[in-house]
C-alpha positions as CSV (number, residue, x, y, z in Angstrom):
1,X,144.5,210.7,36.2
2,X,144.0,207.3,36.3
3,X,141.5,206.8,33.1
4,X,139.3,203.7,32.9
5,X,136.8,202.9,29.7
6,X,133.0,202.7,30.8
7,X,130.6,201.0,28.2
8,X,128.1,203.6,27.2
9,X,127.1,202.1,23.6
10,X,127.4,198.3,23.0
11,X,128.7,197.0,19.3
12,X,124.8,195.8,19.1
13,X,123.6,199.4,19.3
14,X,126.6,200.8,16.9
15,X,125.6,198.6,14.3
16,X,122.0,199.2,14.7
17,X,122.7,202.6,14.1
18,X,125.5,202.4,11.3
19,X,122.5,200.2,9.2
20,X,119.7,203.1,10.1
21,X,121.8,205.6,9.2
22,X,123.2,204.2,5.9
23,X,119.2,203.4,5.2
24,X,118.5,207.5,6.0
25,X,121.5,208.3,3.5
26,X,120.3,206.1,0.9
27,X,116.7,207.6,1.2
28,X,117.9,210.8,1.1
29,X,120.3,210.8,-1.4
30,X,117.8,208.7,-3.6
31,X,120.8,206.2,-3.9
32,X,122.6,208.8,-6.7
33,X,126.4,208.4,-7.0
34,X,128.1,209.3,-3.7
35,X,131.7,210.2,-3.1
36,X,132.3,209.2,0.5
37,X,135.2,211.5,1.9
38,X,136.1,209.6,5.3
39,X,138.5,211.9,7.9
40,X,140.8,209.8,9.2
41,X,142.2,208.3,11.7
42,X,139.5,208.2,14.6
43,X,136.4,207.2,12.0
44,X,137.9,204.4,9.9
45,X,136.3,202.2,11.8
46,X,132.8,203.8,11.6
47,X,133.8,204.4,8.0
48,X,134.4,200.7,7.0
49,X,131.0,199.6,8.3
50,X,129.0,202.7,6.5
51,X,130.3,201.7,3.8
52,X,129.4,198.3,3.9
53,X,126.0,198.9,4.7
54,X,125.4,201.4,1.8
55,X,124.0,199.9,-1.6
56,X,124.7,202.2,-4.1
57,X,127.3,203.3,-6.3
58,X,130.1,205.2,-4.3
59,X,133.5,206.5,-4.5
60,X,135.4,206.5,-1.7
61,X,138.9,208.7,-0.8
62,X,140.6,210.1,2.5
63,X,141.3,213.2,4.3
64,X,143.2,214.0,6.8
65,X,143.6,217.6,8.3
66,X,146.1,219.5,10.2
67,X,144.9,222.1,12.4
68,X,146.8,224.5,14.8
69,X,146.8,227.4,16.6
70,X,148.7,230.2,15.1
71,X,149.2,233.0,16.9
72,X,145.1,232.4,18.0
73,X,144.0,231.4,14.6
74,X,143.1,228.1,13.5
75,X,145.4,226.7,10.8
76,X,143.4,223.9,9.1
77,X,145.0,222.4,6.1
78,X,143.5,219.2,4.4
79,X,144.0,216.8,1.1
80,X,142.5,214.4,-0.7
81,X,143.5,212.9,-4.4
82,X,140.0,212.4,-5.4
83,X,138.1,214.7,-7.8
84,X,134.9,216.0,-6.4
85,X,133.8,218.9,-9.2
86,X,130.3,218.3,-9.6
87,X,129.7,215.5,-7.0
88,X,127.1,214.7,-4.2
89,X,129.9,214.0,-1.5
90,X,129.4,213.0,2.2
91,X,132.1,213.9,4.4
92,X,132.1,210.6,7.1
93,X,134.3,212.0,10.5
94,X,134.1,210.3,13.8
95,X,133.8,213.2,16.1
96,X,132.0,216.4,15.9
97,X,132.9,219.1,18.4
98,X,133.2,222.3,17.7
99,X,132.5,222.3,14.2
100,X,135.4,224.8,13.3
101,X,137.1,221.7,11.3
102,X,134.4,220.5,9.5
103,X,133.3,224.1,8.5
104,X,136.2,224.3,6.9
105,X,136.3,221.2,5.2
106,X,132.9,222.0,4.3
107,X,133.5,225.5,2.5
108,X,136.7,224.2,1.1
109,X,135.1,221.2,-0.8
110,X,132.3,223.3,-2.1
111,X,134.7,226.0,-3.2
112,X,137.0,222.7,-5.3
113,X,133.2,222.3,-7.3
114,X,131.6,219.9,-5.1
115,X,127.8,220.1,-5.7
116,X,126.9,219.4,-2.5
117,X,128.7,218.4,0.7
118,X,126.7,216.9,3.9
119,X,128.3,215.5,7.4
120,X,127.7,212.5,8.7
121,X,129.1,212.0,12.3
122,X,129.1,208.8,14.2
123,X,129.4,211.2,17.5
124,X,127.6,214.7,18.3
125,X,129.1,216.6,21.3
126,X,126.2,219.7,20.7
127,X,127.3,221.3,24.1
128,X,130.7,222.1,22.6
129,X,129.8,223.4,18.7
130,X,131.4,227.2,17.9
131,X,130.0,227.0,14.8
132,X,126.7,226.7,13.1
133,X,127.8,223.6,10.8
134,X,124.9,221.4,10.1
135,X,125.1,217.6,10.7
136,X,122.5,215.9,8.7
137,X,123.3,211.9,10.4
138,X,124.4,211.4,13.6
139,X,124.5,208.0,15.2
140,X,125.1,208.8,18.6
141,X,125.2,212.3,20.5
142,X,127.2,212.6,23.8
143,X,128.3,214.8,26.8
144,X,131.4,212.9,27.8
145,X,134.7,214.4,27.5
146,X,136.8,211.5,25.9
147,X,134.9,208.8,24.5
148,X,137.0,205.6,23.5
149,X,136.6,202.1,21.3
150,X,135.6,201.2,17.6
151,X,138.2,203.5,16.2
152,X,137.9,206.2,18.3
153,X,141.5,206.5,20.7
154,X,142.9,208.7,23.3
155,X,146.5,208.9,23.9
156,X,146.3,205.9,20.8
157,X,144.7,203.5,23.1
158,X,141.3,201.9,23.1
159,X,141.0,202.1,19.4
160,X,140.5,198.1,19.7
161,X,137.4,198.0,21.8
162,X,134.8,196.9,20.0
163,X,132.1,199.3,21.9
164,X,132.4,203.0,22.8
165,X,133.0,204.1,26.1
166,X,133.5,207.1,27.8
167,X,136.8,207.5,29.6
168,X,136.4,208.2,33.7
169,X,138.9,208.3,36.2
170,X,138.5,205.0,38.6
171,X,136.2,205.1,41.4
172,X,133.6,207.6,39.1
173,X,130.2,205.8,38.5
174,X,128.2,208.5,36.0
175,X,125.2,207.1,34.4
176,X,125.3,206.5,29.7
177,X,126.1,209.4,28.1
C-alpha cells in the first residue's frame, strides 16, 4: 500500500483545541496541583503544548508502556520515577483506542496512591473502545485507521507534520474524519 497523508485537522484547529482544552482542565481541576503523566512517544508533541498552555502549578514525568500478547492475554507493563501517592494526576496519551492500555494505567496509578487519575486524549477512536474507560478531554475524535503528523507516526514517519492527517492509499478521496 502506497500510503499518502491527507489534512484532516490544520495546526490552527490543534492549537485551538490544545488552549480549550487546557482552559476545561484548569476549570475543572480548579487550578489545584496537577501531576501531568504524559505516555510517550506518539503525544510528546500534544504534551509539550498542554503544557504550555496550562497556568498552574504542575509536575510533570513520563511513561511509557509495553504491551503484548501472551499467549491471548495482554501484557502491559509501565514506569514512571515520579511519586503520585495522594496526587490529582492527568494521564496526557495521544491515541485512545481500545482503552485496554489506559485501563490499566488507570487502575495501576490509583492502586500506587494516586487520588485521582483522569485521561486526556488529543485523539478519540470511540468505534474501536473494548473497554469502558472514561476520557474526560478529548481534542479531536476520529474514524480513520492511521492518523499521522504533530507527533503522532506510522512506521516512524510523519511525526514532523505540523497538522494531523489521516493516512490513505493514493487515488482515495474520503471526506475529514
Amino acid at each position: 500500500m502506497h500510503e499518502q497523508p491527507v489534512e484532516i485537522h490544520s495546526s490552527a484547529e490543534i492549537a485551538g483545541r490544545v488552549k480549550s482544552l487546557a482552559a476545561s482542565i484548569l476549570e475543572d481541576t480548579h487550578s489545584h496541583e496537577l501531576t501531568i503523566l504524559g505516555v510517550l512517544e506518539d503525544g510528546f508533541v500534544f504534551l509539550s503544548d498542554l503544557l504550555r498552555a496550562l497556568e498552574a502549578p504542575l509536575r510533570t514525568s513520563f511513561l511509557r508502556y509495553d504491551h503484548r500478547s501472551l499467549g491471548g492475554v495482554q501484557d502491559i507493563s509501565f514506569t514512571t520515577p515520579v511519586d503520585i501517592k495522594g496526587r490529582d494526576c492527568l494521564l496526557v496519551e495521544a491515541v485512545l483506542d481500545t482503552g485496554v492500555p489506559q485501563e490499566y494505567l488507570i487502575k495501576q496509578l490509583e492502586e500506587r496512591g494516586a487520588s485521582r487519575v483522569r485521561l486526556c486524549v488529543l485523539l478519540d477512536k470511540p468505534d474501536r473502545r473494548r473497554t469502558q474507560v472514561e476520557v474526560e478531554w478529548k481534542a479531536f475524535e476520529t474514524h480513520e485507521d492511521y492518523v499521522v503528523g504533530y507527533g503522532l507516526g506510522f512506521q516512524e514517519r510523519w511525526r514532523e507534520l505540523p497538522y494531523l492527517a489521516a493516512l490513505r492509499r493514493a487515488g482515495d478521496v474520503r471526506g475529514k474524519a
